[in-house]
C-alpha positions as CSV (number, residue, x, y, z in Angstrom):
1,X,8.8,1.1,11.8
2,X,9.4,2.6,8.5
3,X,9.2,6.3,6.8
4,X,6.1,7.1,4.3
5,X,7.0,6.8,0.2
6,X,7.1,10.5,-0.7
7,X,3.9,11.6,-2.3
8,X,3.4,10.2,-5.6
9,X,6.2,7.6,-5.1
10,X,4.6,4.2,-6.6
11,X,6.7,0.7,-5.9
12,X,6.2,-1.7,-8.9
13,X,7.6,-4.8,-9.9
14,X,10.9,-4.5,-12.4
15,X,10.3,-4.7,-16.1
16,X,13.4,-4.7,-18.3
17,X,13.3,-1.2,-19.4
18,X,14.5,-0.3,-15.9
19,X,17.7,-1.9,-16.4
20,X,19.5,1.2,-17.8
21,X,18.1,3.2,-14.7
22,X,19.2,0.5,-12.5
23,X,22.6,0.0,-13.5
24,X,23.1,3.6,-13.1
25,X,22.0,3.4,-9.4
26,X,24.2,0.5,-8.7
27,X,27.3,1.9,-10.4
28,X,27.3,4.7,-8.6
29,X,27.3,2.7,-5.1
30,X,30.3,0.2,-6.2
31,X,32.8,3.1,-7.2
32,X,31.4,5.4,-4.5
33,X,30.4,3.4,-1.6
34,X,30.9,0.2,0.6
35,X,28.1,-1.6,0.3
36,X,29.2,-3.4,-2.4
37,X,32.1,-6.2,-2.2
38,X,31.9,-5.4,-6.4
39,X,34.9,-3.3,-7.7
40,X,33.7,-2.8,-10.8
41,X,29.9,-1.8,-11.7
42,X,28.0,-4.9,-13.8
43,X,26.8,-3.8,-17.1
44,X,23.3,-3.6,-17.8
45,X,23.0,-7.2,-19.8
46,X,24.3,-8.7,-16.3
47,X,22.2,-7.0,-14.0
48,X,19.5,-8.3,-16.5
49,X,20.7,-11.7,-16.0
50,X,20.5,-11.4,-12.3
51,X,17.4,-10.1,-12.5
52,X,15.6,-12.8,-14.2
53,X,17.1,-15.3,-12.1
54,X,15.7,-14.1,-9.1
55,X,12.5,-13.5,-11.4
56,X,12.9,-17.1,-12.3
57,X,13.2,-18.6,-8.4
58,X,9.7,-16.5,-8.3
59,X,11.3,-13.4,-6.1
60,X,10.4,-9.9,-6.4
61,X,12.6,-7.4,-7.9
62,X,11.0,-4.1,-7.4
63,X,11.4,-0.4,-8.4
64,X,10.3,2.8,-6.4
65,X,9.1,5.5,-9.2
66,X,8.4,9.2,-9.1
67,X,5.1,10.6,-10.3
68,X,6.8,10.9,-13.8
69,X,8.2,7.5,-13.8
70,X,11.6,8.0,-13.1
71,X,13.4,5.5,-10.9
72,X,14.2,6.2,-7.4
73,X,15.3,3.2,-6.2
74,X,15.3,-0.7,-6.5
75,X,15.0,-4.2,-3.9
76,X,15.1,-7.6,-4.8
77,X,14.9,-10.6,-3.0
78,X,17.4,-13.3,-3.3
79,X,18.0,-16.7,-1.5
């Protein structure tokens, strides 16, 4: 069972002008958290690169956005 998005949360596929948002997300989990095995935060040209790979191998990369369009979150699928 999972929560309800927050009203006027909208999940969409990635495009590449999310990249700056989602390398701020994921830096601040690999300096602040554990999830990560990374010790240092990819820039945003790598986490572009991942991205289209798993764009390429025909996987979703998704973002959750606000009402305004701000990104909230992101999920990708990998093999």
């Amino acid at each position: 069972m999972h929560a309800p998005l927050p009203e006027g949360t909208l999940l969409r596929p990635s495009a590449e002008t999310d990249l700056a948002a989602i390398a701020t997300i994921y830096a601040h989990h690999v300096t602040t958290g554990l999830a990560s095995f990374e010790e240092t935060p990819p820039d945003q040209a790598e986490l572009g690169r991942r991205r289209e790979a798993v764009l390429a191998a025909g996987l979703p990369w998704l973002v959750a956005v606000d009402a305004t369009g701000t990104v909230l979150g992101y999920a990708y699928a990998g093999l």
